[in-house]
C-alpha positions as CSV (number, residue, x, y, z in Angstrom):
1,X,67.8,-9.6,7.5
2,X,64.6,-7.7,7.8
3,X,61.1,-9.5,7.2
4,X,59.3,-8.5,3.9
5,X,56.1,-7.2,6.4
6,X,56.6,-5.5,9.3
7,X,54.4,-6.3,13.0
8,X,52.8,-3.5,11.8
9,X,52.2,-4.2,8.7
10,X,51.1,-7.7,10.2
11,X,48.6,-6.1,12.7
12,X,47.0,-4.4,10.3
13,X,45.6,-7.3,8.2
14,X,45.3,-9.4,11.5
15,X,44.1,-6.9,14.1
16,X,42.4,-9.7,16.5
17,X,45.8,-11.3,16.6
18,X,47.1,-11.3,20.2
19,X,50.3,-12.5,19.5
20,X,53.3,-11.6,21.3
21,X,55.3,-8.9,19.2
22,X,58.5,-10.6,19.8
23,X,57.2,-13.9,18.2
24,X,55.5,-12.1,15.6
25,X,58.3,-11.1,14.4
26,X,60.1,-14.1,14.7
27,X,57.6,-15.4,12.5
28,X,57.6,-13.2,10.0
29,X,61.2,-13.3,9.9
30,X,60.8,-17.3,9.3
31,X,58.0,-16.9,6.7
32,X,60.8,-14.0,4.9
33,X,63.4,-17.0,4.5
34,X,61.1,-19.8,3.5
35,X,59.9,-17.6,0.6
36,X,63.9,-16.4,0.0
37,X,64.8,-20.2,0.0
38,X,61.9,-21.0,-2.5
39,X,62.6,-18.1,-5.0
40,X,66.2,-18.9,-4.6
41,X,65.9,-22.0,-6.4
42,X,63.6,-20.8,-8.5
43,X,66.3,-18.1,-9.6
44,X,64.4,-15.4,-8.8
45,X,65.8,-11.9,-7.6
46,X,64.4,-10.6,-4.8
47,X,66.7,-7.7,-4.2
48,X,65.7,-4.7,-5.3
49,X,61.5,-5.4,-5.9
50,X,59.2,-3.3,-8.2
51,X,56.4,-1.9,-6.1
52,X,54.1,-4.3,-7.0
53,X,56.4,-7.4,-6.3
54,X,56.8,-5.4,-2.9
55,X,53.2,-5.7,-2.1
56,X,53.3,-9.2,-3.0
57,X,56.2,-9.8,-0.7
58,X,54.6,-8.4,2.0
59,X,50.9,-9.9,1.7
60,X,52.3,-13.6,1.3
61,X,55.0,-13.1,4.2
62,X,51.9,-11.6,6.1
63,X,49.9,-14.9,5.5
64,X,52.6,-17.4,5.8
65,X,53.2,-16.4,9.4
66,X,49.7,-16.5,9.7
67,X,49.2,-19.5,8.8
68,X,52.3,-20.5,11.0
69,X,50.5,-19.1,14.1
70,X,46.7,-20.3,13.5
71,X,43.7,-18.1,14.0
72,X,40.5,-19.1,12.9
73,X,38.8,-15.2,13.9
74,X,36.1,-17.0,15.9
75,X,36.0,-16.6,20.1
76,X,34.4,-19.7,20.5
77,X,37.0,-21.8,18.9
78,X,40.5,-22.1,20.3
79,X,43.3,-20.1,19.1
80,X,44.8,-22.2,16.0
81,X,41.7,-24.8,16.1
82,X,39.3,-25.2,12.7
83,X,36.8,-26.9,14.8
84,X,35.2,-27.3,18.5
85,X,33.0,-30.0,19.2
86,X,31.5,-30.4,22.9
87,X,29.0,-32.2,24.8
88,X,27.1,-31.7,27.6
89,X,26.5,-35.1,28.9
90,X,29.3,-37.3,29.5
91,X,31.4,-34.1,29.1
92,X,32.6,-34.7,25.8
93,X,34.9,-32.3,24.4
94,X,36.9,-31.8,21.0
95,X,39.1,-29.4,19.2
96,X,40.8,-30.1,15.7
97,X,43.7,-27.9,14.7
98,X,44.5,-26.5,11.3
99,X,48.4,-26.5,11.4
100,X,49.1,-28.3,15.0
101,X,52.7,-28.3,13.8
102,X,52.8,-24.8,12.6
103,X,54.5,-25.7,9.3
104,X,55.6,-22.8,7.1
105,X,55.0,-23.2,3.5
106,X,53.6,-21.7,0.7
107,X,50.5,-22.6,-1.2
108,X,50.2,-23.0,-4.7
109,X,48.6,-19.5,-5.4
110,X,51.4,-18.1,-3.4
111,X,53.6,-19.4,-5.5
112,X,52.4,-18.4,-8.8
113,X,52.0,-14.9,-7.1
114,X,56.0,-15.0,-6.9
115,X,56.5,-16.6,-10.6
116,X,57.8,-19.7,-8.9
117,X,57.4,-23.2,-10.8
118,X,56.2,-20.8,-14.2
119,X,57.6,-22.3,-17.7
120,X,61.0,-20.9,-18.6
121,X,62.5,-20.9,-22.0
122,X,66.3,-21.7,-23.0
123,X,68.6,-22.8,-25.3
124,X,71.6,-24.9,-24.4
125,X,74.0,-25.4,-27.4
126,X,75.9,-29.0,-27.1
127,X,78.8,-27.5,-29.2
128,X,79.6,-24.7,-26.7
């Protein structure tokens, strides 16, 4: 299976991302099945994509591994942390994380970008 966004791809929107090119990839490959799984069950054909679906594929694939990895784009703070406190007296120090567990998921405007959990019209005849 290939990932729907490339390392490249990847580097591009994320340039400060030091990441390992083997895990990268990893991860995007991860992010590419949690989305298949999700618009698998929301019966939605990924298969052959319209360009713009394409772009959509990519860009959420992109952000899902992102999110996976944690980067916050600030030196200060540490890679995958939201927030670092310290102290200089009693050397105090503190770092909160954003995803400690690197979850992948999708977020609710991630899934409306992908038509997943939209309102779907049928009929279902009890005679037939």
């Amino acid at each position: 299976m290939e990932p729907f966004a490339s390392v490249h791809e990847y580097r591009r929107a994320y340039p400060d991302d030091g990441t390992d090119e083997d895990v990268l990839l990893e991860r995007l490959l991860e992010a590419t099945d949690v989305m298949c799984a999700e618009m698998d069950g929301a019966d939605i054909s990924y298969t052959d994509p319209s360009e713009s679906f394409t772009f959509r594929l990519m860009r959420i694939c992109r952000t899902v591994a992102h999110r996976a990895i944690g980067s916050t784009g600030d030196s200060d703070v540490p890679f995958g942390a939201t927030q670092l406190s310290e102290t200089s007296a009693q050397f105090s120090a503190s770092v909160q994380f954003a995803n400690p567990s690197g979850d992948m998921y999708l977020t609710a405007a991630e899934r409306a970008a992908l038509g997943i959990g939209q309102a779907r019209a049928c009929v279902l005849s009890p005679y037939g």
